[in-house]
N, C-alpha and C positions, 0 to 999 in steps of 0.2 A: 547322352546329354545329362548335366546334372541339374537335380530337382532344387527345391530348395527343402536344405537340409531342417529335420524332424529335430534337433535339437540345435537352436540358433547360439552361432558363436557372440553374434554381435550383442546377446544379453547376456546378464549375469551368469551364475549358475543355479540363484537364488530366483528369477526371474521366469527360468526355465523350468524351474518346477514348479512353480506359481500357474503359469500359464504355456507353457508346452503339453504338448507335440505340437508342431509348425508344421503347413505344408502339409503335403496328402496325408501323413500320418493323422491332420486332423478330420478328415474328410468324410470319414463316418462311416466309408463304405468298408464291407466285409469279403473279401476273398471268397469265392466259395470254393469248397474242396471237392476235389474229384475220384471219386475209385475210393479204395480200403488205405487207410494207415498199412503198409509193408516194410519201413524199415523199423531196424532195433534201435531203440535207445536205453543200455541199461535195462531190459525187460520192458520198458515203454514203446507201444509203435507209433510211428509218426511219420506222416505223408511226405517228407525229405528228410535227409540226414544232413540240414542247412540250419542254421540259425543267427544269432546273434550275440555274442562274447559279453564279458562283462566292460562296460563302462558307460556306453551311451542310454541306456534303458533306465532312468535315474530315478523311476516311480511309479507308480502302477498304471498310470494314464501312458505311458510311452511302454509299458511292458502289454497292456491290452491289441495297441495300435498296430504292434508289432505282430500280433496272433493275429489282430484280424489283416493285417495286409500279406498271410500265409507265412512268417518265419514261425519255420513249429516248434525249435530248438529255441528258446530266449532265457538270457541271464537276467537277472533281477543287481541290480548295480549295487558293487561290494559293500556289505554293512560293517558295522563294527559294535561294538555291546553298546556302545556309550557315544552320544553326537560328538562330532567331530567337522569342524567348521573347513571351510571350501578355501584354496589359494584365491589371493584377488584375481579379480579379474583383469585383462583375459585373460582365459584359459584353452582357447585355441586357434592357434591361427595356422594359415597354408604355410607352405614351406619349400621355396625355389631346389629343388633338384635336379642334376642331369642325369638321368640314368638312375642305376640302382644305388642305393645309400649302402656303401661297404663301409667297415670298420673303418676304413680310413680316412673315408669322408667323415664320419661321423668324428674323428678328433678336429675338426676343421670347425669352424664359426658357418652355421646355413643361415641365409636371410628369411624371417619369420615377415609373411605379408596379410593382410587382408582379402586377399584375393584369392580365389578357390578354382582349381581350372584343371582340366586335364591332363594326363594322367594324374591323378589328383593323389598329393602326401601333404598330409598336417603334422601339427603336434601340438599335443595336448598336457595341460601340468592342472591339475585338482588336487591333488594331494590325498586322494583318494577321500572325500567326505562322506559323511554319513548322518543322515538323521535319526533322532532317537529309535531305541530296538520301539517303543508304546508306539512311537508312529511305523514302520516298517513292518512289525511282523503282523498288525490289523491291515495294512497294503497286502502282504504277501495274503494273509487267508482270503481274502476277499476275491484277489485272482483266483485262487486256487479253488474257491467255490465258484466261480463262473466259467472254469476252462471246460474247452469243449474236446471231444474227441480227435487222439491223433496229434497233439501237441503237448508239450511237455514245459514248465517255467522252473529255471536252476536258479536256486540262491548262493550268490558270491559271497563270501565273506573274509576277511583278515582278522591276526591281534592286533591289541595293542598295547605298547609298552607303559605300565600305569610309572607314577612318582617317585615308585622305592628302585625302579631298574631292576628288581629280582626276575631271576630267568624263569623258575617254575609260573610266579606268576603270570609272567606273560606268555609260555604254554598254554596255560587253564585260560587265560581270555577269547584263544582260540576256541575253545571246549564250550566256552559260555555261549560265543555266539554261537557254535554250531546246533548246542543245545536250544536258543531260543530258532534258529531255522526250522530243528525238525518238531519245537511248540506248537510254529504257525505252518505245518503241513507240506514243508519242502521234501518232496520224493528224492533230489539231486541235489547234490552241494560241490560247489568248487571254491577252494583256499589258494585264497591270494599269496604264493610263495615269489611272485616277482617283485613284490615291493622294497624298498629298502629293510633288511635285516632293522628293528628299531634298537637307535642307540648306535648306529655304525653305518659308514657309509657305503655298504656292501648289499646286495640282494640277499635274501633269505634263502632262495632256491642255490646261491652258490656258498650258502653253509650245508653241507651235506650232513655232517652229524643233528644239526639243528633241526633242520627242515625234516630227517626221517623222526625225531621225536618227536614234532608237534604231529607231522601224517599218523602218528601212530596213536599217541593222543587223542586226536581229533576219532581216529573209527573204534577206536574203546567206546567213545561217547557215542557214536553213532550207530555202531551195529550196521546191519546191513544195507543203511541208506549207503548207494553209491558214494567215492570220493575221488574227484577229480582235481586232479593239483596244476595254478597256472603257471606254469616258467617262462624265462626270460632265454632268449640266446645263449646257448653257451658255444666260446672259442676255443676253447681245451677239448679237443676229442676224448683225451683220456678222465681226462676230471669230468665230464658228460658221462661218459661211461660207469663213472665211478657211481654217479647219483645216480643210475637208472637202474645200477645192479641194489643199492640200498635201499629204494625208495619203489620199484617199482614191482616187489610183489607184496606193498602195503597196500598203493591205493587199487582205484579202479578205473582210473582214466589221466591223461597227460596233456594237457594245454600248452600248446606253445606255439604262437610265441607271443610275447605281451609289445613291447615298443624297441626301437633301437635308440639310445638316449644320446644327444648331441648338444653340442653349446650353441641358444637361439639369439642373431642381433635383430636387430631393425636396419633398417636400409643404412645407419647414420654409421653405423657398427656398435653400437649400445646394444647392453642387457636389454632385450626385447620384453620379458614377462617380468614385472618385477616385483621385487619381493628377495628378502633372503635366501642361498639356497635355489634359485628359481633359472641362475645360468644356463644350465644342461636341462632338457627336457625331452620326454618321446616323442618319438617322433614315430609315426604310423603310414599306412597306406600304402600307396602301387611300391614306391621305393624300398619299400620290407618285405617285400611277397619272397625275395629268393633266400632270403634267411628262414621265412615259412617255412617252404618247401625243402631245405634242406635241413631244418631240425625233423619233421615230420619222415623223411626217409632215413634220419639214422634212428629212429624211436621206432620205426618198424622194423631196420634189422637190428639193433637189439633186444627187441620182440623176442625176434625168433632165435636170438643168439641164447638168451636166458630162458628162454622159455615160460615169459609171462605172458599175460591174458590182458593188460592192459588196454584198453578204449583210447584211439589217436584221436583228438582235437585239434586239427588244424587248423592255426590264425593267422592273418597277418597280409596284406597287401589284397583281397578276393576285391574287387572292384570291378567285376562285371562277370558272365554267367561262365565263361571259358577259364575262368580264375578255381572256380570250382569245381572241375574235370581237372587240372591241370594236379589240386590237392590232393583228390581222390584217386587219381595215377599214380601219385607219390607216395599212399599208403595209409591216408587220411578216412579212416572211419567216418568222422563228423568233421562238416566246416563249416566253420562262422565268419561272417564279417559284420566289422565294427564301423571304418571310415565309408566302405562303400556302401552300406546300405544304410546308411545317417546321409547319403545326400543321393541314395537310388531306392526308394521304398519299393519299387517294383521289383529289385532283383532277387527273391524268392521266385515273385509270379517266374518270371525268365527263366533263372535255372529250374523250375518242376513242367515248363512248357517242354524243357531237351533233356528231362530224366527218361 
């Protein structure tokens, strides 16, 4: 049964960080943990190898809420060096699907509703915002000085492309932020390479040359804080292949998968989210789980075909506790979810009740 969701669609985004968490996430009460921290995270232990992805965790108050209703694994929602203001609003609504969302559907118009229901797929357009680093990285230390044993908080972050368009500079803005994450005490970092490549209308992660220089970039700067990279879907076997063989004895962990991106109307058939740009949006939830599950098992044999060490993060459609055996058969070191546990705050508690 769905709760009511920890970050409300029906407010702002501006509204929601005013005054969210919603719903049990505000409820006060603490999970209590049971037994020793036993799995790995990056040298970190923590009582499941569950957590929560980057987007919905938009501030410290929804990143605590999160530790205490048991997800051990929690992203701290993507920053950027410099504010960077939110799509209008909305910014999410459900989304009528039958079955799974393949590629093909997704070139198709999905009706974008109000209505949130079973098996539950939305989609979400923010444009990935970000409040100043003076407000975020005093949020992150503050977590980071009250976390308790056996849980771990990752900081997300992206570049961004400044005024001149110059390439290198927008490598180094990568660098910057990651330099003010590991300022404010981030042990884990994960780079947003599913976003639009800036300046193009292409993903970052499907520039291979791009994306292995800012990864590389980025752990010059880092040193040995972990680096976990998010991607998007890829339908080229061989061009997947190509980034995993370039990219994947840089970092130290592989996200995937981030949204599958589709054109959203309203019932009338209009632009449902509006704003420029705002046609096509992600779309997440149950209707994405089999593009999870099958990025996650060709990332573990090319594992083992290259013979990298890389950490599987598997994303994308976990909506109830059999969603998380189902990654973890499939080769998923770590699983997160984002839609289903924004409207199931218990589903940690559930999946460590059948670990």
């Amino acid at each position: 049964m769905l709760q009511t969701p920890f970050y409300d669609p029906e407010k702002s985004y501006e509204d929601n960080q005013k005054d969210g968490p919603f719903g049990v996430f505000a409820d006060g009460e603490i999970l209590e943990q049971k037994g020793e921290p036993n799995f790995n995270f990056f040298g970190h232990k923590v009582y499941s190898p569950f957590g929560i992805p980057a987007g919905p965790l938009i501030n410290g108050k929804f990143v605590q809420a999160s530790l205490d209703k048991g997800f051990d694994i929690v992203t701290y929602k993507t920053v950027r060096t410099e504010a960077h203001v939110c799509h209008p609003w909305p910014n999410i609504l459900g989304v009528k699907i039958d079955g799974d969302l393949t590629l093909e559907k997704a070139k198709e118009n999905l009706v974008g509703i109000t209505k949130y229901e079973e098996p539950l797929s939305i989609t979400n357009s923010f444009g990935v915002p970000s409040l100043s680093p003076e407000f975020w990285q005093e949020d992150i230390k503050n977590l980071i000085n009250n976390k308790r044993e056996g849980q771990v908080i990752v900081g997300a972050f992206q570049g961004t492309k400044k005024g001149d368009g110059d390439v290198a500079s927008y490598i180094n803005d990568f660098c910057v932020a990651a330099r003010m994450l590991k300022e404010a005490g981030v042990k884990v970092m994960e780079v947003n390479l599913s976003c639009p490549n800036e300046g193009t209308d292409n993903l970052l992660c499907y520039d291979v040359e791009r994306s292995v220089k800012v990864a590389q970039a980025i752990k010059n700067e880092i040193g040995e804080i972990p680096l976990i990279i998010k991607i998007a879907y890829y339908k080229d076997e061989e061009a997947f292949k190509n980034f995993v063989k370039e990219i994947g004895n840089i970092v130290d962990g592989i996200s995937a998968i981030n949204t599958i991106a589709a054109p959203i109307v309203n019932e009338s058939g209009e632009q449902a989210l509006p704003g420029e740009g705002r046609m096509k949006s992600g779309v997440c939830g149950h209707s994405i789980k089999w593009a999870g599950i099958e990025m996650v098992k060709r990332l573990k044999s090319l594992r083992e075909e290259f013979g990298y060490k890389y950490t599987i993060v598997g994303v994308g459609g976990v909506t109830e506790a059999e969603d998380f055996f189902d990654y973890r058969n499939a080769g998923a070191d770590i699983v997160m979810s984002a839609t289903g546990a924004m409207w199931n705050p218990y589903l940690a508690k559930e999946i460590k009740e059948l670990l």
